[in-house]
N, C-alpha and C positions, 0 to 999 in steps of 0.2 A: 262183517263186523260193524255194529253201528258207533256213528261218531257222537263222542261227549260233546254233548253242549250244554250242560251247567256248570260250575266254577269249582269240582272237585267232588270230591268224596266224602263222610261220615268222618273220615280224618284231617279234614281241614278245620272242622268245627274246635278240634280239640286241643287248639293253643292258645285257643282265643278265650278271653277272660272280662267280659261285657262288660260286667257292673261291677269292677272292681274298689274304685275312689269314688261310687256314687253315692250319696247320701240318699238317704229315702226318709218318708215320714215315717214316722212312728205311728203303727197300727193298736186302736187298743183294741179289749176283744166287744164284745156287743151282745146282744140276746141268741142263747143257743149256740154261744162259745164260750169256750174255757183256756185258761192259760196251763202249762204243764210243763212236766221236764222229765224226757227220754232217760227211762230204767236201761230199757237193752233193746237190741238191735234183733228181732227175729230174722231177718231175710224177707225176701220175696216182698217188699216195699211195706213190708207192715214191721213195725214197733210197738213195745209196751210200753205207756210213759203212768207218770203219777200228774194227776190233774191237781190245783190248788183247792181243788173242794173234797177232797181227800180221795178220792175213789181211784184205783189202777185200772185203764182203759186199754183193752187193745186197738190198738190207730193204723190207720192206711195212707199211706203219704202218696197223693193228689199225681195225678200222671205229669200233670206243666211242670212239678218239684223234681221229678221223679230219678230224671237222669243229669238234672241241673244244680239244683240244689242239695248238696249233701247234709245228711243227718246224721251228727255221731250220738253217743252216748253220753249223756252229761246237758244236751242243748235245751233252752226251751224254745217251745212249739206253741205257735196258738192254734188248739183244736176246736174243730165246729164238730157238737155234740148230734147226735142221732134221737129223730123224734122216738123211733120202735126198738131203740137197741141202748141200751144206757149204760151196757159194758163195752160199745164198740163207739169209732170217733174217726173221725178225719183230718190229718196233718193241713192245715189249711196253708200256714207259712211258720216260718224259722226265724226264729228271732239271733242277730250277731252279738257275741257279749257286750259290746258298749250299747246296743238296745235293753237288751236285758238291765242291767244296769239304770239306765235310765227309769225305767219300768219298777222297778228297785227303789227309786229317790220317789219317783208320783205315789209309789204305796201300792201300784198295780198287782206288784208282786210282794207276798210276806218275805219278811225278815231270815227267816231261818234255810229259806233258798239257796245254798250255794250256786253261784254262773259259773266260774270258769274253772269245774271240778268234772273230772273225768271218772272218778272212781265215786259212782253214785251208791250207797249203802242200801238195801232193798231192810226192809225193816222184817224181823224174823228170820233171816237166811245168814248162817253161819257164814263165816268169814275162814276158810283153811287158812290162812295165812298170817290169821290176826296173832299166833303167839311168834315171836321171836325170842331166838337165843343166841347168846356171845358166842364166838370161838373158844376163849377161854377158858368157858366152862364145858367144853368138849375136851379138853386137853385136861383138865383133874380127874376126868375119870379113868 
């Protein structure tokens, strides 16, 4: 049986929390990127997000993001767009809500943006959930 001689396993990695209190600059986006906010979560490292320039993009989140960086639903992402593909894009980086926000005050991001909204509304797609009703009015019938 051979002897370990590196400093552990694929489970040593996973307590440790690198860039936790680190502050980072703020990225803006540049030519052949776009700013966006994550609709839904496909799997398999791809996402559909809504870009600021209106268009729904299917995005592939970058292998270095991949297992590091989590992306939920609700985040925004700055995507680098595709010379030959205009419906497809790549999760470049994730922006944390006090970025977002900031991004928000310079005017990088419009106004009608929600940041820290998890329940993103996809425009056209019914809502099952959206009637509610009392108890109340279960009991006069």
């Amino acid at each position: 049986m051979p002897k370990n001689k590196g400093k552990g396993g694929k489970n040593r990695k996973r307590g440790k929390n690198e860039n936790e209190e680190e502050k980072r600059e703020l990225v803006y986006k540049e030519d052949g990127q776009e700013y966006g906010q994550v609709l839904r979560m496909l799997g398999n490292g791809r996402l559909e997000a809504q870009c600021i320039d209106g268009k729904k993009r299917l995005c592939h989140i970058r292998g270095k993001m991949r297992k590091k960086v989590w992306v939920a639903q609700g985040d925004i992402v700055l995507v680098g767009l595709r010379d030959y593909q205009d419906e497809k894009a790549d999760v470049i980086m994730k922006y944390t809500a006090d970025e977002a926000r900031v991004l928000k005050q310079y005017g990088e991001l419009p106004e009608h943006i929600r940041i820290n909204d998890t329940d993103v509304v996809l425009e056209g797609e019914d809502n099952e959930n959206a009637e509610f009703f009392d108890f109340d009015d279960i009991a006069e019938i």
